[in-house]
Wavefront OBJ file of the C-alpha trace (Angstrom):
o trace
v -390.749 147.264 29.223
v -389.548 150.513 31.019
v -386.403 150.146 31.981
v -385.406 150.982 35.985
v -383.276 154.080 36.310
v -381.003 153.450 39.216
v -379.625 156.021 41.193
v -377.952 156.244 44.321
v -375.221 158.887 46.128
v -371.758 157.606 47.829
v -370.209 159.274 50.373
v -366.340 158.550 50.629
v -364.525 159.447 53.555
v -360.851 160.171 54.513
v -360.599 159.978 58.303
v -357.881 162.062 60.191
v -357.692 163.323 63.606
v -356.563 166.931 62.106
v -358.560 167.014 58.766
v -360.536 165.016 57.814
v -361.353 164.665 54.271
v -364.862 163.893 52.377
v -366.242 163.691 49.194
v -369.891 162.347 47.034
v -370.606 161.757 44.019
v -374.196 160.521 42.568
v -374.348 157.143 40.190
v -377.017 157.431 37.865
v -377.467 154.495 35.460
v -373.767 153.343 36.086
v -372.375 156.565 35.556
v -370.789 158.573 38.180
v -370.894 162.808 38.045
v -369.373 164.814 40.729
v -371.348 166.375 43.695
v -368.489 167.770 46.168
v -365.824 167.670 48.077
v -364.525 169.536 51.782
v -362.520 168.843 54.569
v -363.477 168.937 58.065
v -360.111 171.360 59.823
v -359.731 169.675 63.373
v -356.266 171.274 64.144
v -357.720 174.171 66.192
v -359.055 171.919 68.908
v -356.268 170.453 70.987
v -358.799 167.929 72.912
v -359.122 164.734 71.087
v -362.478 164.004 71.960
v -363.563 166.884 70.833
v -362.240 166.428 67.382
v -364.002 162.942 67.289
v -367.159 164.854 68.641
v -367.020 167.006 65.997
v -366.556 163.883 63.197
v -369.178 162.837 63.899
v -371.509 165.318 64.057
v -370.261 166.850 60.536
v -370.518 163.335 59.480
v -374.161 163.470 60.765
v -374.581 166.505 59.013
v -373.384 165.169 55.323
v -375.719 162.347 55.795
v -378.727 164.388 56.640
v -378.282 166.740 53.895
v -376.890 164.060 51.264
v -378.772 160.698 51.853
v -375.883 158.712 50.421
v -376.596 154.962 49.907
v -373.309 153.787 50.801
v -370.365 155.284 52.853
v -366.874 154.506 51.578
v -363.783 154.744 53.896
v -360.141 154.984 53.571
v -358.777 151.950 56.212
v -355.932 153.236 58.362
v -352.492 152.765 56.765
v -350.182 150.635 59.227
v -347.585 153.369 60.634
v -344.836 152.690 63.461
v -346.311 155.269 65.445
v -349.004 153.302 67.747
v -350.198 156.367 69.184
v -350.842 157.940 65.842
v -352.664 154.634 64.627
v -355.260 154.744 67.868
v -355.897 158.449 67.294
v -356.522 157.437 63.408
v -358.493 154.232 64.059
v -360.999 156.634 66.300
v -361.578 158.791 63.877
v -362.250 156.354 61.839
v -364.834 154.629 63.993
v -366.473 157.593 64.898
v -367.180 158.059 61.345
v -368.483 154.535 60.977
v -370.535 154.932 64.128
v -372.182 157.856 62.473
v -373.158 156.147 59.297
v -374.457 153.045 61.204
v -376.652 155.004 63.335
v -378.500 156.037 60.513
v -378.305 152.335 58.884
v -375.685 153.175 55.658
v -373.821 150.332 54.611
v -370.059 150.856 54.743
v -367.311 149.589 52.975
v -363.632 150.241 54.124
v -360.933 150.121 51.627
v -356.532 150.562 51.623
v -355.011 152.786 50.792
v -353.142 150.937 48.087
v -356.409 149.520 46.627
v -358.033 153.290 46.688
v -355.276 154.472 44.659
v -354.842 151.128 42.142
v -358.513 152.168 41.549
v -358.224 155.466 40.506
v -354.791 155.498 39.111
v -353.820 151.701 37.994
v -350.942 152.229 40.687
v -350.692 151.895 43.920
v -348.403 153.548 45.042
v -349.241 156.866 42.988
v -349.308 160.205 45.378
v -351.949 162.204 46.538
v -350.877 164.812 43.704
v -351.584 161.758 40.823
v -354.703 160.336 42.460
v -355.899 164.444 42.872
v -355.326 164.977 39.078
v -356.689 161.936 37.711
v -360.354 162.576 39.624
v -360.081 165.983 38.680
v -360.056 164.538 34.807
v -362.806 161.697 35.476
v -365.134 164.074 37.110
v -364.711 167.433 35.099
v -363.496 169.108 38.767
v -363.158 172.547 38.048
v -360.023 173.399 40.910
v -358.316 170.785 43.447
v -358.022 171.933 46.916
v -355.505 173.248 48.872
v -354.919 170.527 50.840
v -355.782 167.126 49.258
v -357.458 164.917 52.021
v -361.142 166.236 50.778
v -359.675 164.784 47.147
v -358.550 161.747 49.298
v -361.985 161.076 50.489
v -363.608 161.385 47.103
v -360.855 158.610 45.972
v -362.646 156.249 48.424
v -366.323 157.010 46.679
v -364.799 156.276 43.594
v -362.698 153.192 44.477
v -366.472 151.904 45.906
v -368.035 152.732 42.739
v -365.440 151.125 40.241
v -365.687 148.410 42.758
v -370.069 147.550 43.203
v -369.884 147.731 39.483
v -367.281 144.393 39.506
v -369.721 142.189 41.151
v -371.871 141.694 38.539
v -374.241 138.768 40.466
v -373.114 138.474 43.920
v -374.645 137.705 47.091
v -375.923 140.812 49.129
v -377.593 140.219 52.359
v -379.445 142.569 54.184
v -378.495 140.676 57.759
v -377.133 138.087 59.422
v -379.688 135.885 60.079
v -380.363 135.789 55.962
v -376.587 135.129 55.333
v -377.629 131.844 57.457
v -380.735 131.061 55.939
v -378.958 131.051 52.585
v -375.706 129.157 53.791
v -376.573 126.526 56.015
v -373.809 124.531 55.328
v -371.233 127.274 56.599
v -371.915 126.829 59.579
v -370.168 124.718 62.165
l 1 2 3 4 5 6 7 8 9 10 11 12 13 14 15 16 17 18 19 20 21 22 23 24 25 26 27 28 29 30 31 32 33 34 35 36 37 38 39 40 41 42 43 44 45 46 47 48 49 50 51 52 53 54 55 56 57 58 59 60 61 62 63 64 65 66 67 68 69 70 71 72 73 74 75 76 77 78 79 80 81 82 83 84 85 86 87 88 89 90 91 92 93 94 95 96 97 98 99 100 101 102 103 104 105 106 107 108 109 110 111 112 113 114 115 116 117 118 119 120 121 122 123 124 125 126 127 128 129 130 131 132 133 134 135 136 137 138 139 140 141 142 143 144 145 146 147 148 149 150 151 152 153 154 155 156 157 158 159 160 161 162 163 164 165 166 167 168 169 170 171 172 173 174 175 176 177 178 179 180 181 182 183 184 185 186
C-alpha cells in the first residue's frame, strides 16, 4: 500500500489599513517548512479605497503565484476607536473577498488564540510570537516591522489547529451540511 503524500500551502494574513502583513508556509506530510513572508506598505496612499484596492489586488497576486489551500486571517482586535475598527474590518474583508473569488477556504482567528498557538500565551508580544516562528521555522532574519511575522502567526495558528481535528466533519457546501444534519434544522 503506497501511502498518500499530502501537501498543501497556507497563506496567513495580517490585515491593516497601513501595512498589511502576510506570510505561507507549505505542509508536507504534517510538517510545516517556511516559504515567506512581506508586508504590503499602504501608508503612502492617503485614499482609503485605494489602500483596500490595492489589498486586494496584492492579495490576488499571492494567490496566483502561491496556490495556497487555505487562507488564514488575523480577526480584528476590539479597540475603542470605531473608526479605526471599520477601516480594519475593510481591510479585512477585502482580503476575504479576494480569497473567495478564487474559491480558498478561510479561517479567521484572535488575536489571543494566534498567539496561545504559537507561544502557549496569549498575551505574549509581537517581539515573543516573532522569535518563537523564527525558531520553529529556521527564519534566517525577522523583519523590520513585524506585521509580515504577524501574518505568518495566523498560517501557523491554522496549521497547529487542522491538525487538532483529527475526524471532523468538513463540508464542501451548504446544501451537504443539510443532507448530513437533517435534524438541525428547524
Amino acid at each position: 500500500m503506497v501511502s498518500e503524500k499530502k501537501e498543501k500551502i497556507i497563506l496567513g494574513i495580517d490585515p491593516g489599513t497601513t501595512i498589511m502583513g502576510f506570510g505561507l508556509i507549505k505542509v508536507v506530510n504534517k510538517k510545516m517548512s517556511f516559504i515567506q513572508l512581506n508586508e504590503l506598505i499602504l501608508k503612502k496612499y492617503d485614499n482609503h479605497y485605494l489602500r483596500l484596492k490595492h489589498i486586494f489586488e496584492r492579495t490576488i497576486e499571492l494567490i496566483d503565484k502561491y496556490s495556497p489551500d487555505e487562507i488564514a486571517i488575523e480577526a480584528p482586535f476590539f479597540g475603542k476607536n470605531v473608526q479605526s475598527m471599520l477601516k480594519l474590518g475593510r481591510a479585512q474583508g477585502v482580503a476575504m473577498a479576494a480569497g473567495l473569488s478564487r474559491e480558498i477556504s478561510i479561517t479567521e482567528y484572535s488575536p489571543k488564540k494566534i498567539k496561545m498557538a504559537i507561544t502557549g500565551n496569549g498575551n505574549a508580544s509581537k517581539e515573543q510570537v516573532a522569535r518563537m516562528l523564527q525558531s520553529l521555522l529556521s527564519i534566517k532574519e525577522l523583519p523590520k516591522n513585524l506585521d509580515s511575522t504577524d501574518g505568518l502567526a495566523a498560517a501557523v495558528c491554522h496549521f497547529y489547529n487542522s491538525n487538532i481535528v483529527i475526524s471532523g466533519n468538513k463540508y464542501s457546501d451548504w446544501s451537504s451540511f443539510v443532507k448530513k444534519n437533517p435534524k438541525r434544522l428547524k
